[in-house]
KOLFIPA-745904 format. One record per residue (C-alpha): y, x, z. Coordinates in steps of 0.2 Angstrom, whole numbers, plus 2048, in hexadecimal, padded with zeros to 3 digits. Layout:
N
<site py="Y" px="X" pz="Z"/>
...
REM end
This chain:
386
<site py="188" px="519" pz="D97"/>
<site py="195" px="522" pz="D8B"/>
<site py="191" px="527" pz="D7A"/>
<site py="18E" px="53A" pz="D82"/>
<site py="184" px="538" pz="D8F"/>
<site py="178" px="52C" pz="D84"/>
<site py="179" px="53B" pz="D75"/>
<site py="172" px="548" pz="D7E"/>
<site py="164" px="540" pz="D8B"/>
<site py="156" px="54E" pz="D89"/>
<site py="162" px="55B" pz="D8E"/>
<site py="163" px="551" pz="D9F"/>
<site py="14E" px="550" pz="D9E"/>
<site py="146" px="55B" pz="DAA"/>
<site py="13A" px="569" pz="DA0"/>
<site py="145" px="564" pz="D90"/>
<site py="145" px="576" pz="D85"/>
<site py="144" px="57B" pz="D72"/>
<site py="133" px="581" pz="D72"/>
<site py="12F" px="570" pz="D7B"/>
<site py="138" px="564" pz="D6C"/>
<site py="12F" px="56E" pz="D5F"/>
<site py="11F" px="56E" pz="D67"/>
<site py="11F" px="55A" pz="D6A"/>
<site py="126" px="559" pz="D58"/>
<site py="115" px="561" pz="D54"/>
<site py="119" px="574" pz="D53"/>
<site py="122" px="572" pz="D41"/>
<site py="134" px="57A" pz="D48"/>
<site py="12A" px="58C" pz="D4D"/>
<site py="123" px="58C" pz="D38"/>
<site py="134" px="586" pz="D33"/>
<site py="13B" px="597" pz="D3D"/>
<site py="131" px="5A1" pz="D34"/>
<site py="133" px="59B" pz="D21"/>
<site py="146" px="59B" pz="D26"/>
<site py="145" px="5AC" pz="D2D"/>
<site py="13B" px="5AF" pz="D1A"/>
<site py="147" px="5AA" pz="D11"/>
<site py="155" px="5B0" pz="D19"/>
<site py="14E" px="5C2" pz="D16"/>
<site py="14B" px="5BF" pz="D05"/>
<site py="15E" px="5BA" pz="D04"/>
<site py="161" px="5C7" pz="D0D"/>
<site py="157" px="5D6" pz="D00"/>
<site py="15D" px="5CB" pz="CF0"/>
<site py="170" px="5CF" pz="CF7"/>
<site py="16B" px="5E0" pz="CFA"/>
<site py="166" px="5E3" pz="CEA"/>
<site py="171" px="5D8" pz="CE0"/>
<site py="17F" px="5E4" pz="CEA"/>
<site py="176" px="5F5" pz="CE6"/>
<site py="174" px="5EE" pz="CD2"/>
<site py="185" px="5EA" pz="CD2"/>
<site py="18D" px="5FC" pz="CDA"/>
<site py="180" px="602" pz="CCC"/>
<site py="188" px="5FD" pz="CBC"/>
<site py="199" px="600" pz="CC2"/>
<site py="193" px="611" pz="CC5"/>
<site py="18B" px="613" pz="CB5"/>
<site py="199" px="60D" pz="CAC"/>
<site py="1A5" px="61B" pz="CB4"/>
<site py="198" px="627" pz="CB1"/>
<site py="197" px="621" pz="CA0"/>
<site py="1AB" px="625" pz="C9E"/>
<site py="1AC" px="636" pz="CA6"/>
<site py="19D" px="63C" pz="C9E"/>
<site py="1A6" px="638" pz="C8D"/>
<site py="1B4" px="640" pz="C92"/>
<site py="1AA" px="64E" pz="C99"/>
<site py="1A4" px="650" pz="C87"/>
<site py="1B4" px="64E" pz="C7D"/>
<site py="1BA" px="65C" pz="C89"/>
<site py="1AB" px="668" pz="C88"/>
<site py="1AB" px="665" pz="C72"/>
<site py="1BE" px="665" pz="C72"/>
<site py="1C0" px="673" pz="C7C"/>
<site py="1BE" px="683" pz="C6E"/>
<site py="1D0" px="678" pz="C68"/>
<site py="1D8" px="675" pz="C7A"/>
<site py="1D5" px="688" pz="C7D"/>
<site py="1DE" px="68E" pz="C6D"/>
<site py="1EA" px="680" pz="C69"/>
<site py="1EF" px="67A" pz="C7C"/>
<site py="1FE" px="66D" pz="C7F"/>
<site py="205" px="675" pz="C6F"/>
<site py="1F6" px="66A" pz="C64"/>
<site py="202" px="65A" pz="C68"/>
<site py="213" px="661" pz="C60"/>
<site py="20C" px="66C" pz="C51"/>
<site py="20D" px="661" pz="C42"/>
<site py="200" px="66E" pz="C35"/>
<site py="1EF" px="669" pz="C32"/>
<site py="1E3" px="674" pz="C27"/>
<site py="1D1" px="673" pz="C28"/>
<site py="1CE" px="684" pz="C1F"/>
<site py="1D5" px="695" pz="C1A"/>
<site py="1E2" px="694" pz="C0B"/>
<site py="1EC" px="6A2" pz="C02"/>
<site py="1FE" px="69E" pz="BFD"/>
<site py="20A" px="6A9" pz="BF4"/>
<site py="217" px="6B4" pz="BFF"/>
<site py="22A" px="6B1" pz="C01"/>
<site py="238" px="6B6" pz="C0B"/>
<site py="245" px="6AD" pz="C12"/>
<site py="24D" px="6A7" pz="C03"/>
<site py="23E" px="6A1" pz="BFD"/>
<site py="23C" px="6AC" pz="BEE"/>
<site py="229" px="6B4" pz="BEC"/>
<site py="227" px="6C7" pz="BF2"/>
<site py="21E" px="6D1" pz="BE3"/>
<site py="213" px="6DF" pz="BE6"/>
<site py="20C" px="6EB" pz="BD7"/>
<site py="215" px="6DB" pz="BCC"/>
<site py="20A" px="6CF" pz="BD3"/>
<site py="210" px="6C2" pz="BE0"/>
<site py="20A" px="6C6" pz="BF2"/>
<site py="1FD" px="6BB" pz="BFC"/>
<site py="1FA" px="6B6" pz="C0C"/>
<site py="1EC" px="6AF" pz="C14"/>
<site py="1EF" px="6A1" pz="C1F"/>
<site py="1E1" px="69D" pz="C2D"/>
<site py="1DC" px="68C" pz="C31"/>
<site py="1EB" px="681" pz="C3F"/>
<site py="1E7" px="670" pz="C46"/>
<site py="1F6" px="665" pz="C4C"/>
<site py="1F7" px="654" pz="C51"/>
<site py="207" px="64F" pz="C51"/>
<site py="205" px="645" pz="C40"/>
<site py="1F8" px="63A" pz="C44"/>
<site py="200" px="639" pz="C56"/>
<site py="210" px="632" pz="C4B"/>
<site py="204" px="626" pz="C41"/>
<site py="1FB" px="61F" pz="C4E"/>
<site py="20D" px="61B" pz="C59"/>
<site py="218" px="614" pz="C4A"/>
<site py="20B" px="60B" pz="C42"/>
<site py="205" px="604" pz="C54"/>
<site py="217" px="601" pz="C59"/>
<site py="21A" px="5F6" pz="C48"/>
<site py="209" px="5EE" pz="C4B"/>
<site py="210" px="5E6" pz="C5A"/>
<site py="222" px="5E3" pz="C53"/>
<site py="218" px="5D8" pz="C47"/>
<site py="20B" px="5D1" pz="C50"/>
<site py="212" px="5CC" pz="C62"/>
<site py="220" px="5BF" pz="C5D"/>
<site py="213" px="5B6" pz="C54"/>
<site py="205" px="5B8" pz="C62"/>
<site py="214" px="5B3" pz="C6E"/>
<site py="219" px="5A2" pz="C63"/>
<site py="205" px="59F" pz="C60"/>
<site py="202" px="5A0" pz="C73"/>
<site py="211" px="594" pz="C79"/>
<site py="20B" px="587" pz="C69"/>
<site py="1F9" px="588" pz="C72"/>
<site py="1FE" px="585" pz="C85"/>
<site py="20E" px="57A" pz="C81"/>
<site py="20B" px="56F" pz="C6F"/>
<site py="1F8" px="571" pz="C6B"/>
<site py="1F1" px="567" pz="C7B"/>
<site py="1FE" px="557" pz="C76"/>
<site py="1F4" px="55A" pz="C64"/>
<site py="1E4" px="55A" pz="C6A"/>
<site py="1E1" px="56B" pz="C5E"/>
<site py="1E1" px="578" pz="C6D"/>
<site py="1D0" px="57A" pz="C6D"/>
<site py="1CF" px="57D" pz="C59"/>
<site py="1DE" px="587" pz="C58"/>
<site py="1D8" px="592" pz="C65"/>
<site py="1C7" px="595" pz="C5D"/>
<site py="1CF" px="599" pz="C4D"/>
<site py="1DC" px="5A6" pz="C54"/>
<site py="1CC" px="5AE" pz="C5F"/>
<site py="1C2" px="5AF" pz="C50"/>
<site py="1CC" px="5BC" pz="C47"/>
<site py="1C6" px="5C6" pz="C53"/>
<site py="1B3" px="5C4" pz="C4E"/>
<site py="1BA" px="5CD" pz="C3C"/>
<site py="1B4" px="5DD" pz="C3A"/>
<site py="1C0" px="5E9" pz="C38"/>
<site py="1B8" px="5EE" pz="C29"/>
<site py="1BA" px="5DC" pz="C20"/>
<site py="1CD" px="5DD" pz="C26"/>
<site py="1CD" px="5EF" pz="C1D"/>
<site py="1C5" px="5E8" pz="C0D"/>
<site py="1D0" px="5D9" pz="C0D"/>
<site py="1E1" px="5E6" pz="C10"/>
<site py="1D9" px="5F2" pz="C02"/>
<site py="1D7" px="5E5" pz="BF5"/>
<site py="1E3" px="5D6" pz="BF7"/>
<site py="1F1" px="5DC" pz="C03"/>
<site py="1F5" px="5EE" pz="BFB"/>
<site py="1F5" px="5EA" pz="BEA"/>
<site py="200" px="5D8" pz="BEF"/>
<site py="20C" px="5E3" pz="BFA"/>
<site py="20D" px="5F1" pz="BEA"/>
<site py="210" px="5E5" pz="BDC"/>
<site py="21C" px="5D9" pz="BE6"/>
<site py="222" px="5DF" pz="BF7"/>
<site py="225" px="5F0" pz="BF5"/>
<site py="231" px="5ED" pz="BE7"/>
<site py="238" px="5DE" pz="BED"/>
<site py="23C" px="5E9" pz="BFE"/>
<site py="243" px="5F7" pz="BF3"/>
<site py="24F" px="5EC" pz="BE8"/>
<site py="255" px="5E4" pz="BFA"/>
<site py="254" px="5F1" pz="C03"/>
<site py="25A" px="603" pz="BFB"/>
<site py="26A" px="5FE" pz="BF6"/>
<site py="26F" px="5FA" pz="C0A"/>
<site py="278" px="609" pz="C13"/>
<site py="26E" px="612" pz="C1D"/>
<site py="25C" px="60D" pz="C15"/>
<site py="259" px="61A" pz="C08"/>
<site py="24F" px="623" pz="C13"/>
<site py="241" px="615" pz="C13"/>
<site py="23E" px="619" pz="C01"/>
<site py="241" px="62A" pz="BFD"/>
<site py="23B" px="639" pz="C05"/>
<site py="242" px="64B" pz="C06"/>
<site py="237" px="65C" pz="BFF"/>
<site py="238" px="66D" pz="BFA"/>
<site py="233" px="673" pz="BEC"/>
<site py="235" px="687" pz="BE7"/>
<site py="240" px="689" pz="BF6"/>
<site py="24B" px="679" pz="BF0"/>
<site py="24E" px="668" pz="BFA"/>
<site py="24C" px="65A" pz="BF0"/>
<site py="24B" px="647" pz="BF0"/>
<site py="23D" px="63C" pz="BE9"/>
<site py="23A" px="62B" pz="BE9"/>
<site py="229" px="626" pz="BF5"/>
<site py="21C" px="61B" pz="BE9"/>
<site py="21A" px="60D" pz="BED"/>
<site py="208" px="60A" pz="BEE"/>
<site py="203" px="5FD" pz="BFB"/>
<site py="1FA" px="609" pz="C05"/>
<site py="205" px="611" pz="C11"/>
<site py="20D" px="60D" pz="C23"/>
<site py="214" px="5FE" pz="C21"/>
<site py="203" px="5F5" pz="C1B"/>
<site py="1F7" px="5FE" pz="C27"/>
<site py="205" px="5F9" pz="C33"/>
<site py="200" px="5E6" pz="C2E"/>
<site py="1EF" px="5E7" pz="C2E"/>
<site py="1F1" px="5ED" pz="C40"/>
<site py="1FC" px="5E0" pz="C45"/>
<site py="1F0" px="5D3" pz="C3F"/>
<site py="1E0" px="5D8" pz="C48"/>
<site py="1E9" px="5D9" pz="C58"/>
<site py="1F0" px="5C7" pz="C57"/>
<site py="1E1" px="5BE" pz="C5F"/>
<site py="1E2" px="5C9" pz="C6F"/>
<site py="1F3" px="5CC" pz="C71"/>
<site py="1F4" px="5B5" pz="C70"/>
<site py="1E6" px="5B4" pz="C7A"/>
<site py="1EA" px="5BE" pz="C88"/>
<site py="1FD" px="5B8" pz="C88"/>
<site py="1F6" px="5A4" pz="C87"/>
<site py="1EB" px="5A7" pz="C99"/>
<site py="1FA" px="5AE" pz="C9E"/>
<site py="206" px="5A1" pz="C9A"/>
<site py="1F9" px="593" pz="C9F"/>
<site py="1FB" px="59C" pz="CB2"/>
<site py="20D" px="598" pz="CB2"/>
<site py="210" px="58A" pz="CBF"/>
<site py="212" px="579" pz="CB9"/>
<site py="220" px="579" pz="CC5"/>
<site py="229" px="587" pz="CBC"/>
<site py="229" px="57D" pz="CAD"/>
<site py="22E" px="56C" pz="CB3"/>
<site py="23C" px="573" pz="CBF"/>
<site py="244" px="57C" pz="CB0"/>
<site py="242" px="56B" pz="CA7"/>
<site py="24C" px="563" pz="CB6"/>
<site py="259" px="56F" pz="CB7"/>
<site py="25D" px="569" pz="CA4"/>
<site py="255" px="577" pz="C9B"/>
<site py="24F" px="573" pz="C88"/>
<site py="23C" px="575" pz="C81"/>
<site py="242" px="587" pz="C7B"/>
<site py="249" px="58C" pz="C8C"/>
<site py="23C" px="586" pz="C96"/>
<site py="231" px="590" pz="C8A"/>
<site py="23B" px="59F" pz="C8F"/>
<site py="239" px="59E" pz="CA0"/>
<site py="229" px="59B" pz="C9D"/>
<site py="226" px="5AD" pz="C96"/>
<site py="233" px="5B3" pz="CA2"/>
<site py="228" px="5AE" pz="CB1"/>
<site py="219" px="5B7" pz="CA8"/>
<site py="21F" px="5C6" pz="CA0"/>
<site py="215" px="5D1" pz="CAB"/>
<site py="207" px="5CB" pz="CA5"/>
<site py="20C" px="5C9" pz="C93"/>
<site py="210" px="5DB" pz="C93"/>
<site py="200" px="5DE" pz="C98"/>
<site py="1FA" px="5D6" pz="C86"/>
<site py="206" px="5DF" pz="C7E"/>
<site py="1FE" px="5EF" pz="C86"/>
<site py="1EB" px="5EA" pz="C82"/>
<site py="1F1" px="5E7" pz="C6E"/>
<site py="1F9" px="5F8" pz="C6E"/>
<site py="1E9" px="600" pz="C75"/>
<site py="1DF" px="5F5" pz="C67"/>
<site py="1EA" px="5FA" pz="C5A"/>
<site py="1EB" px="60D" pz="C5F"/>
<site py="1D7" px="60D" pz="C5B"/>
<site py="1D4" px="604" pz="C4D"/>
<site py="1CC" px="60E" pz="C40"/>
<site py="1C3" px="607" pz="C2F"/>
<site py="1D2" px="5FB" pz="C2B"/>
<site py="1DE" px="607" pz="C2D"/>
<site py="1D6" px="614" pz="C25"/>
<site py="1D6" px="60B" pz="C16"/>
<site py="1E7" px="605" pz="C11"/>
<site py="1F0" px="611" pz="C1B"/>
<site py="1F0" px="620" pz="C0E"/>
<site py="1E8" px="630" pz="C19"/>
<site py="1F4" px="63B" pz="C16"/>
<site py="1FA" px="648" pz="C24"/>
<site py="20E" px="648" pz="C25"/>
<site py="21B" px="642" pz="C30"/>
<site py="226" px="637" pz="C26"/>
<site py="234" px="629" pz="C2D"/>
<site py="231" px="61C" pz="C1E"/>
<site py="226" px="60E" pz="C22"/>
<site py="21D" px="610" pz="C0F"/>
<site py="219" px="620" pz="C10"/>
<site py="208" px="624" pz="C12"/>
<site py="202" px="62A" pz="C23"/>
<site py="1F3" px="62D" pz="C2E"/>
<site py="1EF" px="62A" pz="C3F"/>
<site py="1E2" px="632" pz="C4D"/>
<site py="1D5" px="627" pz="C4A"/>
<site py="1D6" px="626" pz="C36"/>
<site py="1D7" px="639" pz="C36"/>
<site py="1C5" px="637" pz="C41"/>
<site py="1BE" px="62D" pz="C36"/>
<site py="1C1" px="637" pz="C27"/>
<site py="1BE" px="649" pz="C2D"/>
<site py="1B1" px="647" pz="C3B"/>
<site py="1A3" px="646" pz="C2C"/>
<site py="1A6" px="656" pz="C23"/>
<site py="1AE" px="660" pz="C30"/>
<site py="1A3" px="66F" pz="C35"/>
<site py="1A0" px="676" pz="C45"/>
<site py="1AE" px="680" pz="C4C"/>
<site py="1C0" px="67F" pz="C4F"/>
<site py="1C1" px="66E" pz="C41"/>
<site py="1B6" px="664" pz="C4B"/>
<site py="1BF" px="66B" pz="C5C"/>
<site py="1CF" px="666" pz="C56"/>
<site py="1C7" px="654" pz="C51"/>
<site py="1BF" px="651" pz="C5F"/>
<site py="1D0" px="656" pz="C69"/>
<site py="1D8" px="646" pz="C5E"/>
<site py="1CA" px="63D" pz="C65"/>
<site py="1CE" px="644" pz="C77"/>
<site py="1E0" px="63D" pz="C76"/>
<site py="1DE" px="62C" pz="C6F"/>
<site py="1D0" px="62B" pz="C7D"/>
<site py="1DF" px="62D" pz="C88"/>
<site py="1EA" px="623" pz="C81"/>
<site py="1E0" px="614" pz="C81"/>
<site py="1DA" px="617" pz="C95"/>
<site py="1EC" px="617" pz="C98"/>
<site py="1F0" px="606" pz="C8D"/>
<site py="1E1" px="5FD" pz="C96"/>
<site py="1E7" px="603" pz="CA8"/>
<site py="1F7" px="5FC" pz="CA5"/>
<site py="1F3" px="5EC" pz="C9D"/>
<site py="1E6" px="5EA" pz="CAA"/>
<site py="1F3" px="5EE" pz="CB8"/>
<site py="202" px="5E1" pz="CB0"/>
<site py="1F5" px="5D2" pz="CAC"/>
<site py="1E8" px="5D3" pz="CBA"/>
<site py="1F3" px="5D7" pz="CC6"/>
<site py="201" px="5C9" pz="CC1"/>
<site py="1F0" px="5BB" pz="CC0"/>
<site py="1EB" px="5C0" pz="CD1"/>
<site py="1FD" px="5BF" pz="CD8"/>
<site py="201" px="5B0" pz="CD0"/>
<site py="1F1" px="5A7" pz="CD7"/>
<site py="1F2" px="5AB" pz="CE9"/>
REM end
């Protein structure tokens, strides 16, 4: 007898069936059905409604988003309606009415009964200041802030594992961002302006001033009586340049930890085949963020689109002050320091309208950031892992 004849000889039994086995078994195989048939419907609703709970909350969260921009739209609208496209390029910013003597063209006031002529100027809202404020102060942010989060992200994938400190190093760089904003603030207020005014700002304007070129950074242009003149910019510690730094060292622990994920999906082949080919440790570590630079751009994005929305810190050192000015330490304000200052005391009508219209483009911004930092990093991870 072979192995497959003597495996199977009930199915040669005359009256052999299913039914027939379970019942000489003693009926459990009908009882077994049925709890498996049970469970499989229990399976079957737990999916159901795990899948249902799931389509929910995504669903919620989108609702949540377009019913915040439903409402920054209907608040901001009074502001959209008057102010239009021309909101972004219009550079004036007056909460109330004021009254201001008359000139003409040369500048020189127009008298009337021997007493100078007013005019009444009604309120204007423009964004283009605090637009500046938030790009340059967010573009130096990362000019700072991603060599370093760059060099810290190779020393964690490359060096820190041959240490045995990856794991600590990693904590301590991720736990900056467990700081409140508000302690980096008070820390920027009381330690970093006064150092930077007593020390670097000096220091910068002895270097500095005296290279062609570079005036600019320390003195500023007004009128006065119709006259252009030039005036040295105080340098006071809070200004551009230190709210600048504040920014780049709150975005550090994302901008690293995004860029060492990415860097850790580099292919151990990439590495070692640069290695063979007689590439250096450096070289290797450029291909290295060669290979990733989809992805690292990505981070980049996501710390632009954290440093474009910070508020309490950079409110604090950054010096509020509503102009458009080249110099790095002049003061300056952004869209979400010009919130935090205003949206309090603002009264109902066009003020808050034109507030909530900052609000309306930062919002925007920042969706735009997330979307494509989101496209670079989990698009490249998915790519490189299939």
């Amino acid at each position: 007898m072979t192995p497959a004849s003597a495996a199977t000889p009930a199915a040669n039994t005359p009256g052999w069936s299913r039914e027939s086995m379970q019942a000489r078994l003693g009926g459990s195989g009908g009882g077994g059905n049925k709890a498996e048939a049970a469970t499989l419907r229990r399976a079957r609703i737990g999916d159901a409604m795990l899948d249902w709970a799931c389509r929910l909350s995504a669903a919620l969260i989108a609702l949540m988003l377009i019913s915040l921009i439903a409402v920054l739209v209907h608040s901001a609208w009074p502001a959209i309606k008057q102010f239009g496209l021309g909101f972004l390029v219009n550079s004036e910013w007056r909460a109330n009415e004021i009254e201001r003597p008359l000139r003409d063209s040369a500048g020189k006031l127009i008298l009337r009964d021997g007493e100078p002529a007013m005019e009444t100027l009604a309120p204007a809202f423009g964004a283009l200041p605090v637009i500046w404020g938030t790009a340059i102060s967010s573009a130096l942010a990362l000019l700072i802030a991603v060599p370093i989060s760059l060099s810290a992200a190779i020393f964690l994938v490359r060096v820190a594992p041959k240490l045995k400190i990856a794991g600590a190093a990693s904590f301590l760089i991720e736990f900056l961002a467990a700081v409140p904003s508000l302690a980096f603030g008070i820390w920027a207020l009381f330690v970093l302006a006064p150092f930077f005014q007593k020390y670097v700002g000096p220091f910068l304007h002895r270097i500095l001033e005296p290279l062609p070129g570079l005036r600019w950074m320390f003195y500023e242009s007004t009128t006065v009586a119709g006259r252009t003149i030039e005036r040295p910019i105080p340098l006071t510690g809070r200004d551009l340049f230190t709210g600048s730094l504040i920014l780049a060292i709150m975005i550090l622990p994302i901008v690293t930890s995004v860029s060492r994920d990415v860097l850790r999906a580099v292919p151990r082949t990439q590495i070692e085949g640069t290695l063979a080919l007689g590439a250096t440790w450096w070289q290797s570590c450029v291909a290295m963020l060669r290979y990733g630079r989809s992805g690292l751009l990505g981070a980049i994005m996501l710390g632009l689109a954290r440093a474009a929305g910070e508020t309490m810190a950079v409110t604090m050192v950054i010096g509020n002050n509503n102009q458009i000015s080249p110099s790095p330490f002049a003061p300056a304000q952004t869209m979400a320091s010009v919130l935090a200052n205003e949206f309090g005391e603002a009264t109902e009508g066009l003020h808050r309208a034109a507030l909530l219209y900052v609000a309306l483009i930062l919002l925007t911004m920042s969706l735009i950031f997330n979307v494509i930092a989101r496209r670079l990093v989990v698009g490249k991870l998915a790519s490189r892992n299939q």
